[in-house]
C-alpha positions in Angstrom: 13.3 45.3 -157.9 14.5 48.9 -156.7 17.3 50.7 -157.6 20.4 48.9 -155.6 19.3 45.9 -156.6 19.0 46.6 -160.6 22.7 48.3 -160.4 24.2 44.9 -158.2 23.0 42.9 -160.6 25.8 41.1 -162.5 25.3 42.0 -166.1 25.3 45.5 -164.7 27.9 45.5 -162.8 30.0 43.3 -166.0 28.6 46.3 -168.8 29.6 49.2 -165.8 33.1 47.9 -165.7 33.8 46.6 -169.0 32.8 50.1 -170.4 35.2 51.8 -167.4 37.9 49.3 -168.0 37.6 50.0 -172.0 38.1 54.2 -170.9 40.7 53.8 -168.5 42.9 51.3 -171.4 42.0 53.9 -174.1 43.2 56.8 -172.1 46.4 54.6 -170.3 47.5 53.8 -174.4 46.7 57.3 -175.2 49.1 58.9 -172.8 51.8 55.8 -173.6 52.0 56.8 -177.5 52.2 60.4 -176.5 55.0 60.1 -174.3 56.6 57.2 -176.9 56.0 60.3 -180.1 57.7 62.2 -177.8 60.9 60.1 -176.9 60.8 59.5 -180.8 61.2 63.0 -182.2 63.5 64.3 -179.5 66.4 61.3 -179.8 66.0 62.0 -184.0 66.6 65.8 -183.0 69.6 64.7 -181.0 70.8 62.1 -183.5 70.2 64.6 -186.3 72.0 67.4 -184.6 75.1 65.1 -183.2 75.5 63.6 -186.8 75.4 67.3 -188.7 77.6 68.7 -186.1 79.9 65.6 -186.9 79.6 66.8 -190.5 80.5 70.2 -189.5 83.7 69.6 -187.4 85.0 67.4 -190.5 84.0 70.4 -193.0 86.2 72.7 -190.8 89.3 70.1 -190.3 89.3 68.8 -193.8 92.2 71.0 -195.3 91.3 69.7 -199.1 87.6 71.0 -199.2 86.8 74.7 -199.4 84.9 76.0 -196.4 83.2 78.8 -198.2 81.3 76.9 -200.3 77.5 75.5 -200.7 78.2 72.5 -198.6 79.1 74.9 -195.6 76.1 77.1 -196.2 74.1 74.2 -196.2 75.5 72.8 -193.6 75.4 75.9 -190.9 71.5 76.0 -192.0 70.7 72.8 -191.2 72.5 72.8 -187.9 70.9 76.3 -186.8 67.5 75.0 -187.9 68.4 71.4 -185.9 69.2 74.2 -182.7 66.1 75.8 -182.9 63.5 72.4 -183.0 65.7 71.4 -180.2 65.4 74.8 -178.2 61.5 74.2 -178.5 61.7 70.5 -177.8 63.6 70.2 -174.6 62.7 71.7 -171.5 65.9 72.7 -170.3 66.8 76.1 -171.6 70.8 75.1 -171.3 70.3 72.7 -174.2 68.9 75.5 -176.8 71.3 78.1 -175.4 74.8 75.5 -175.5 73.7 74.7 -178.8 73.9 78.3 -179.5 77.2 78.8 -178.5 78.8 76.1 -179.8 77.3 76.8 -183.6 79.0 80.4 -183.0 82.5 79.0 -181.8 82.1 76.6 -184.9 81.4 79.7 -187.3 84.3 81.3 -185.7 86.7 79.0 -186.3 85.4 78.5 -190.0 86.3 82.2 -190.6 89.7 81.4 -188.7 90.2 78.2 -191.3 89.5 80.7 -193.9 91.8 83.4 -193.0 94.7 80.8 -193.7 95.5 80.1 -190.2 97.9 77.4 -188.4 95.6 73.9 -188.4 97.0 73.5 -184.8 95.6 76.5 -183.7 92.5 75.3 -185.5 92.9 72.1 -183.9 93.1 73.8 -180.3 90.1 75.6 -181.0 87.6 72.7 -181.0 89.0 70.4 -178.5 87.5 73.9 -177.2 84.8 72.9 -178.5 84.1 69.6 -177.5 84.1 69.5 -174.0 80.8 71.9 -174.5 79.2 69.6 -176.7 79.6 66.6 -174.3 77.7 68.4 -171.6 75.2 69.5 -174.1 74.6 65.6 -175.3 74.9 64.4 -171.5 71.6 66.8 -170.8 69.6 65.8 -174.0 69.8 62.2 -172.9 68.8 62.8 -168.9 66.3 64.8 -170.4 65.3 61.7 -173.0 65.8 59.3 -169.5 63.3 61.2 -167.8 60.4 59.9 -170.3 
């Protein structure tokens, strides 16, 4: 028996497959649960960062809560926190940087609630506000589509 003939042979040919079969599955799951861990943690970013930024906009527009206080200081924390996973997490640069801008504009307009001014011009100031945030939510998920 010579060489070819040994490695035609069908339980070679059967162990030969089986065992490159069993490597291609085990690398094909691998890269499946990678991109799935992946999908995972970015939509709990966005959901995390969409429902404190939620929080935040009611902080600012409730009139009976104080807006200096621990729950604010909380708050702004966890959303600039939230803004800096997500800056590392998504590929597009617009996301990190319009989440940036929109925490300042919020801040701003916290310091505008505090100096006592009109709630309509408070009110004006985020549907500022919200048009930005929409275009930032519209990337995140064409970004989360992608995987």
């Amino acid at each position: 028996m010579n060489i070819w003939e040994f490695f035609n042979s069908p339980i070679i040919l059967t162990t030969i497959t089986l065992i490159w079969g069993s490597l291609i599955a085990s690398w094909i799951t691998a890269l499946w649960q990678n991109r799935s861990h992946r999908y995972e943690v970015k939509l709990q970013y966005m959901q995390s960062i969409t429902k404190t930024y939620q929080e935040y906009i009611r902080l600012i527009r409730d009139t009976s809560s104080n807006v200096s206080g621990e729950n604010y200081d909380t708050l702004h924390a966890d959303i600039v926190s939230q803004m800096k996973f997500i800056s590392f997490l998504y590929k597009n640069k617009l996301i990190g940087e319009g989440w940036d801008i929109v925490i300042a504009q919020l801040a701003n307009i916290r310091g505008l609630r505090i100096e006592g001014k009109n709630t309509n011009f408070i009110d004006n100031k985020l549907k500022d506000v919200y048009p930005e945030v929409d275009k930032i939510i519209k990337l995140m998920v064409r970004e989360l589509e992608k995987l």
